[in-house]
N, C-alpha and C positions, 0 to 999 in steps of 0.2 A: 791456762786458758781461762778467760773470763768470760762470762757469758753477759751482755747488756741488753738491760731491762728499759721499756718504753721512760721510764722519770729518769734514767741517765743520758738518753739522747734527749730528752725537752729540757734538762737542766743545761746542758750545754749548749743549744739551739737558740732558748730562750732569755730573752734580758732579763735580770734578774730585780728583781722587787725591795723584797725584805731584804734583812739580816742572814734570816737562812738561808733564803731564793742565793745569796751572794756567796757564801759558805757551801752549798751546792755546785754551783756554777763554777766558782775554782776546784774543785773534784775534780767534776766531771771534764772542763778544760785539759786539766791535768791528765787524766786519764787517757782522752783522745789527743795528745801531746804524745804523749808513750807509745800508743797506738801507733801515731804515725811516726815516729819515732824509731820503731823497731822494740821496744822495749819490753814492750806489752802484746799479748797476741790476744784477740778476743773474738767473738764470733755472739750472733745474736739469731731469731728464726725470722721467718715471713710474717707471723702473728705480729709481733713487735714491730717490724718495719708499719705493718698495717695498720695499727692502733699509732702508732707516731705521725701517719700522714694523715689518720681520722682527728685527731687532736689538733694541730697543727692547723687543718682546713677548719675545724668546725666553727660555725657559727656564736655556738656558745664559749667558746676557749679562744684559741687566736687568729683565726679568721683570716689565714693565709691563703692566697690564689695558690691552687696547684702547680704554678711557674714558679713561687716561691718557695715551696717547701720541694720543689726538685732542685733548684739552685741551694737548698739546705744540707738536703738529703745525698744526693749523689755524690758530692766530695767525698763523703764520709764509707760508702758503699765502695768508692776505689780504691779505699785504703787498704796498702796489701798487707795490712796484718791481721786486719778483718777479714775473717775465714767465714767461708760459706761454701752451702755444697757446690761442687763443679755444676758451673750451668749459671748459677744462682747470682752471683754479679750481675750478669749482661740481663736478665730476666726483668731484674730488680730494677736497672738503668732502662731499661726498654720502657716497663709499665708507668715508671716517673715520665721519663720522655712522653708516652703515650696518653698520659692522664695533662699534661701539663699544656697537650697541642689537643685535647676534647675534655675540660675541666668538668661537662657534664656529664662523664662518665663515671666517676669516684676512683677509687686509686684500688680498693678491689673487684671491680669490673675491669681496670685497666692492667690488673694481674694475673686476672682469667685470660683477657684476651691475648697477652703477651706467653702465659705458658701454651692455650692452646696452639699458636701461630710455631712456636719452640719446641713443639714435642708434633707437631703436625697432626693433632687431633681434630674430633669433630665438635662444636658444640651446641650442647642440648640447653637451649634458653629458652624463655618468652618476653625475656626482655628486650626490649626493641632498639634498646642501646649501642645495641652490637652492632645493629644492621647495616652501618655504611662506614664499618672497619675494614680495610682491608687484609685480604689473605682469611678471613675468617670463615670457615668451612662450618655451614649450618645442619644440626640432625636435622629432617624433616620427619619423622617419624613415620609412624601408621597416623592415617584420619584418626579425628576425634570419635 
């Protein structure tokens, strides 16, 4: 089992530049070749997905719409050799989905809302981002 680290998904994701960027990017190619393939079995965590669609969107690095890095990202999440825990596929596709139809949400705001909606939790925010998600079940706490 191979574990994939945030610079092997953006080496394959991303055009490649240099010498090296090219010399990566057939790896990494390769690698997800296998993967879907059968060849290869690999598995990666949430932190990693998160940091590849924080990268990916930002401003200072590639500057993709969140429709863009879900039509990146999600091929790659169905891939059934890409192990993840039960649950964790449809979670993962859901919060892309959801970050991709409210881009001003961020993609981990869009994977809070998507586990709380999945485990039928409550959530405890103050952020107001949430407030006209549906299915989103808000703490109200005790008054201040």
């Amino acid at each position: 089992m191979i574990f994939l680290d945030t610079n092997v998904f953006l080496r394959y994701l991303v055009t490649p530049v240099t010498a090296n960027d090219r010399a990566w990017h057939e790896r990494a190619t390769a690698l997800f070749k296998a993967i879907a393939w059968g060849t290869e079995e690999a598995t990666t965590s949430e932190a990693v997905l998160a940091e590849v669609a924080f990268v990916l969107n930002s401003k200072r690095q590639y500057n993709l719409p969140p429709s863009d890095v879900f039509a990146y990202l999600e091929p790659i999440i169905r891939l059934p050799n890409l192990h993840l825990p039960r649950g964790a596929k449809r979670r993962y596709q859901n919060a892309l989905s959801l970050w991709s139809n409210h881009p001003s949400l961020g993609f981990v705001d869009a994977l809070t809302a998507t586990s709380v909606t999945q485990f039928g939790m409550v959530l405890a925010t103050f952020d107001s981002d949430f407030d006209d998600l549906p299915g989103i079940l808000h703490w109200q706490g005790p008054p201040p």
